[in-house]
C-alpha angles and dihedrals in degrees: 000000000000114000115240104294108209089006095290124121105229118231126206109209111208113179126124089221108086091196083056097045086050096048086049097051095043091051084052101045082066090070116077092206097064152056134199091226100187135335129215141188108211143019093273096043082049100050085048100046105053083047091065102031100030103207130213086223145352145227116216128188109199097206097073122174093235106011151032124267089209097060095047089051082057087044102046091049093046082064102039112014105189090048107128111235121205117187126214114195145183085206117089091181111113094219085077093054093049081056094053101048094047083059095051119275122132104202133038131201133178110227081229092060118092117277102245091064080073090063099042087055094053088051095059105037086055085050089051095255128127112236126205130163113256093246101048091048082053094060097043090054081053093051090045098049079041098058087234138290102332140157129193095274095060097256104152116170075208093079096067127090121237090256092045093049093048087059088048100054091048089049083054086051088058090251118159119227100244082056088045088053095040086048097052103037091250137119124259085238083069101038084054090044089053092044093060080051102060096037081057095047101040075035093236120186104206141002088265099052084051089050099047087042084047098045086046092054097050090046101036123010112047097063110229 
């Protein structure tokens, strides 16, 4: 990606709420050694975007309206490698954080958190460090010491791929097939395929255990 211009590190804003993208740039138009250099909604606004304005680091939000933050995280450092990606999430729960850093980020705020921790993130992954919030490292020392999210039985959300768990998630949020492939630009060929998956891997017997586990994950698990 592009080096500081006027010795100000250029920032990319994704997020799919305008009031948010405009509290975050403000916060960061405070700072003199920063720009917001362009701001985007979804995955495609964001792609073209950071090709046209090439930002020292963006901000990612991983709950996007059409698409999935995840997989522009993939995306994004398929076409620049060695651009710093900061998250920014609704979800507190550290099994998201472990997701996004698989994919590449290397911070990681809670929209709950102080504002200023949204600053301190962009300073060190522009340093090439990886920033989390104390808490949230904490839990994922705890899940890690912990071998996952796991019950008795052996059901462990871990299990699931990215793609896997993003249908997952869209079945808990009483979402039909035909809208989950719609959703996510797939057949329903493929919605059904991944389905099948994640019955075999939360070893589900039937469509309706996967909905009510599904439906309890989204309510009650994943800790918004």
């Amino acid at each position: 990606m592009a080096k500081k211009t006027s010795g100000r590190r250029k920032i990319l804003i994704v997020d799919d709420h305008p009031v948010l993208r405009q509290g975050i740039a403000q916060l960061i138009a405070l700072e003199n050694d920063m720009t917001v250099c362009g701001e985007a909604a979804d995955a495609g606004e964001a792609l073209k975007v950071a090709q046209e304005t090439q930002p020292d680091v963006a901000i990612v939000d991983i709950s996007l309206h059409d698409s999935n933050g995840i997989d522009l995280i993939k995306d994004m450092l398929i076409r620049w490698p060695k651009l710093p990606i900061l998250v920014l999430s609704m979800h507190s729960e550290s099994f998201y954080a472990e997701r996004v850093f698989r994919a590449g980020a290397k911070g990681y705020v809670t929209k709950g958190e102080p504002s200023g921790k949204v600053i301190e993130g962009l300073r060190k992954v522009l340093a090439g460090e990886v920033y989390v919030s104390e808490k949230l490292a904490s839990k994922m020392i705890g899940r890690l010491m912990g071998g996952g999210r796991a019950d008795a039985s052996g059901f462990s959300i871990d299990r699931l791929s990215d793609r896997e768990f993003q249908v997952f998630e869209l079945i808990g949020q009483g979402m039909q097939t035909r809208e989950i492939a719609q959703k996510l630009h797939l057949s329903i060929k493929t919605i059904d395929a991944h389905r099948e998956n994640i019955k075999n891997k939360l070893k589900l017997d039937n469509a309706t255990e996967l909905l009510k586990t599904a439906i309890h994950w989204v309510q009650f698990e994943r800790g918004d």
